[in-house]
C-alpha positions as CSV (number, residue, x, y, z in Angstrom):
1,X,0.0,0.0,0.0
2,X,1.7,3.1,-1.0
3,X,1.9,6.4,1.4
4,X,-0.2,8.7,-1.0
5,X,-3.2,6.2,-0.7
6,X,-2.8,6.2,3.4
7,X,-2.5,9.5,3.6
8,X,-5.3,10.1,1.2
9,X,-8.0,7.9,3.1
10,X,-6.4,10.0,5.9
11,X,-7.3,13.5,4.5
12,X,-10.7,12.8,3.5
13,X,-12.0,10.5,6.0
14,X,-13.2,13.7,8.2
15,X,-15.5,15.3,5.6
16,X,-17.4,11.4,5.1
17,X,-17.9,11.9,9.1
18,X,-19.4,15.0,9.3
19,X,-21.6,14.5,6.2
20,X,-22.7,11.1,7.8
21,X,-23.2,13.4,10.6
22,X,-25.4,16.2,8.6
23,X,-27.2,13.2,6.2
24,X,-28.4,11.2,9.2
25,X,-29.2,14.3,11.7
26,X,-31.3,16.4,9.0
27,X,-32.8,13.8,6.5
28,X,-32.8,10.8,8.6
29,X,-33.8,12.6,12.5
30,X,-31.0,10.2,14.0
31,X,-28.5,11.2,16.0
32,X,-24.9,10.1,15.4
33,X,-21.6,9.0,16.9
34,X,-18.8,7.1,15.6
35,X,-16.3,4.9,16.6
36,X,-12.2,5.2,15.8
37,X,-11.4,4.5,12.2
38,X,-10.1,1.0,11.8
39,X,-7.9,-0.6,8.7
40,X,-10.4,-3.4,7.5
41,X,-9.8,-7.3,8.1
42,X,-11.0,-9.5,5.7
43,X,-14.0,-10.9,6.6
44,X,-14.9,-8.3,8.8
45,X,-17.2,-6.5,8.6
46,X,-21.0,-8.2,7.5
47,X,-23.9,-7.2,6.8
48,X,-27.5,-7.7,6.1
49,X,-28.1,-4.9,3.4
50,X,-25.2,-2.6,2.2
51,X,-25.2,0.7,0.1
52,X,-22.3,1.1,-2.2
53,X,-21.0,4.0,-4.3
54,X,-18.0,4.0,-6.6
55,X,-16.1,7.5,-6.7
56,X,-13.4,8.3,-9.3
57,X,-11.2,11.4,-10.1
58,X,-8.0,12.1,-11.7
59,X,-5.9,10.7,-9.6
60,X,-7.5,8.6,-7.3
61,X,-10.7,6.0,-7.3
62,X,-12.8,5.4,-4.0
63,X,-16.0,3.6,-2.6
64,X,-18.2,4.0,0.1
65,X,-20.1,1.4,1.4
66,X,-22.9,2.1,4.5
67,X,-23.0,-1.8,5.8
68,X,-26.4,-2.3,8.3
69,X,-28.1,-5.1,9.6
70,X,-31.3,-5.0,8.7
71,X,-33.4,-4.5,11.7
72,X,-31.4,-1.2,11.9
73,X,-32.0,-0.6,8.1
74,X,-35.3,-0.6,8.2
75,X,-35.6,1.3,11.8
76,X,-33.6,4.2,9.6
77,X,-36.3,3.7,6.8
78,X,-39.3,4.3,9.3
79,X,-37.5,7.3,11.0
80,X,-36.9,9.1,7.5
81,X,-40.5,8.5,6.6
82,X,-42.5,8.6,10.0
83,X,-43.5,5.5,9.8
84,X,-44.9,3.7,13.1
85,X,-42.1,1.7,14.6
86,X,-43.4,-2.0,13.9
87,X,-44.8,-0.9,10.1
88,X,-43.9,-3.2,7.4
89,X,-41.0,-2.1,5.2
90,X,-40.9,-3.0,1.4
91,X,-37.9,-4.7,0.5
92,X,-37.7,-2.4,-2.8
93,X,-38.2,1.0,-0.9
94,X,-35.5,-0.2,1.5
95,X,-33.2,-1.0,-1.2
96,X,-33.5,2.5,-2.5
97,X,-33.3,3.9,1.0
98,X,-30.0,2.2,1.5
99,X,-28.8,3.2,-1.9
100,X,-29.7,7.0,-1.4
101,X,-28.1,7.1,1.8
102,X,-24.4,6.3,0.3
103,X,-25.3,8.4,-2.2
104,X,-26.2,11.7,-0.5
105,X,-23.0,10.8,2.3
106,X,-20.7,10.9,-0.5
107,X,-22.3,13.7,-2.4
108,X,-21.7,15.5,0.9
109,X,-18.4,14.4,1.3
110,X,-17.5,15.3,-2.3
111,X,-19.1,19.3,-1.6
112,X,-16.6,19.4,1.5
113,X,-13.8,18.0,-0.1
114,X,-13.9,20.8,-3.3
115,X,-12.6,23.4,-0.7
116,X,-9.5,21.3,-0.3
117,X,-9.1,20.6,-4.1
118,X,-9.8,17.2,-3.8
119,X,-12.4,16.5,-6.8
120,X,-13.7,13.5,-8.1
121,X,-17.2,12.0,-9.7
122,X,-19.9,9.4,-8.1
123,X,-21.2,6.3,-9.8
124,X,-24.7,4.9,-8.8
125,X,-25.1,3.2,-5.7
126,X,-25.1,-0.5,-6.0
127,X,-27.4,-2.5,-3.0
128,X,-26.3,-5.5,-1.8
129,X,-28.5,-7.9,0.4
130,X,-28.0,-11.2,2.2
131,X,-27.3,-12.3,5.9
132,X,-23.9,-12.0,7.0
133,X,-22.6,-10.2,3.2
134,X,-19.3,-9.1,3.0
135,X,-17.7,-6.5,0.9
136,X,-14.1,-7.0,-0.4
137,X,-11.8,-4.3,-0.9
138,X,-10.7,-2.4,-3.8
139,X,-7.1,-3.9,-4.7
140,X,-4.3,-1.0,-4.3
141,X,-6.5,1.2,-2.0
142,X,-6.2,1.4,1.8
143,X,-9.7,0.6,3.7
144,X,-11.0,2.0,7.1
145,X,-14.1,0.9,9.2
146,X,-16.0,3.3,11.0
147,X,-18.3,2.3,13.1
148,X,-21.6,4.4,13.3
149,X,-23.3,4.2,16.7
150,X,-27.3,5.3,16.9
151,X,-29.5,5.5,19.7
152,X,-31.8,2.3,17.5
153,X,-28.1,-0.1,16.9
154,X,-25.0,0.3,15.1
155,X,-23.7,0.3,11.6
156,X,-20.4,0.7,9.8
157,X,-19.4,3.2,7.3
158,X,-16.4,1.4,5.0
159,X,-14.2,4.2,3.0
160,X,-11.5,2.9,0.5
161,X,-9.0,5.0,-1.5
């Protein structure tokens, strides 16, 4: 793993925080706090239902992956949309609730990171579901874990560059 890519993940990682932070307290009405940014093991960690978004610019490439079980997934779905705590969540709405939350994290991310002349362009968020799913890494990119503590569980933010 070269330098530039650790200190990379390094630089940005804050501004994926805080917009985690922003997304989750304004659109989703869910406090926040997170845990100390880990490198990722393989295997580790899993998840019931993951949002994924691929982020390239000119000289680096990037994902973001939110990785939730899914009680806590659909909790977050029936907080954004007031539903009733023990309402029935549609599979497809919670697939593009999943999706939509990577995306508007990174789109946050990518506005805070343009004051620091870091520039790059998002993809489409890819959903992945299925008990105990794991996400490999990108080859030549250093990967962190973050883990994302709410007052309704916990979930893990994954950042590679």
């Amino acid at each position: 793993m070269s330098e530039k890519n650790i200190d990379r993940v390094t630089a940005v990682l804050p501004s994926f925080i805080e917009s985690a932070r922003q997304i989750f307290e304004t659109m989703v009405f869910m406090p926040v706090s997170f845990g100390d940014a880990t490198p990722k093991d393989k295997g580790y960690p899993t998840g019931s239902i993951s949002g994924t978004i691929g982020m390239a610019g000119d000289d680096q490439r990037g994902t973001l992956s939110l990785i939730f079980p899914l009680p806590l997934a659909q909790a977050i779905f029936r907080a954004m949309m007031g539903m009733p705590e023990n309402e029935t969540v549609a599979d497809a709405e919670l697939n593009d609730v999943v999706g939509e939350l990577s995306n508007m994290v990174a789109g946050g991310a990518k506005s805070r990171l343009q004051e620091i002349d870091v520039n790059f362009k998002i993809g489409l968020p890819t959903v992945v579901v299925g008990q105990n799913h794991y996400l490999d890494t990108p080859k030549e990119a250093q990967t962190v874990i973050v883990p994302v503590i709410t007052d309704k569980g916990s979930f893990h933010m994954e950042l590679s560059f």
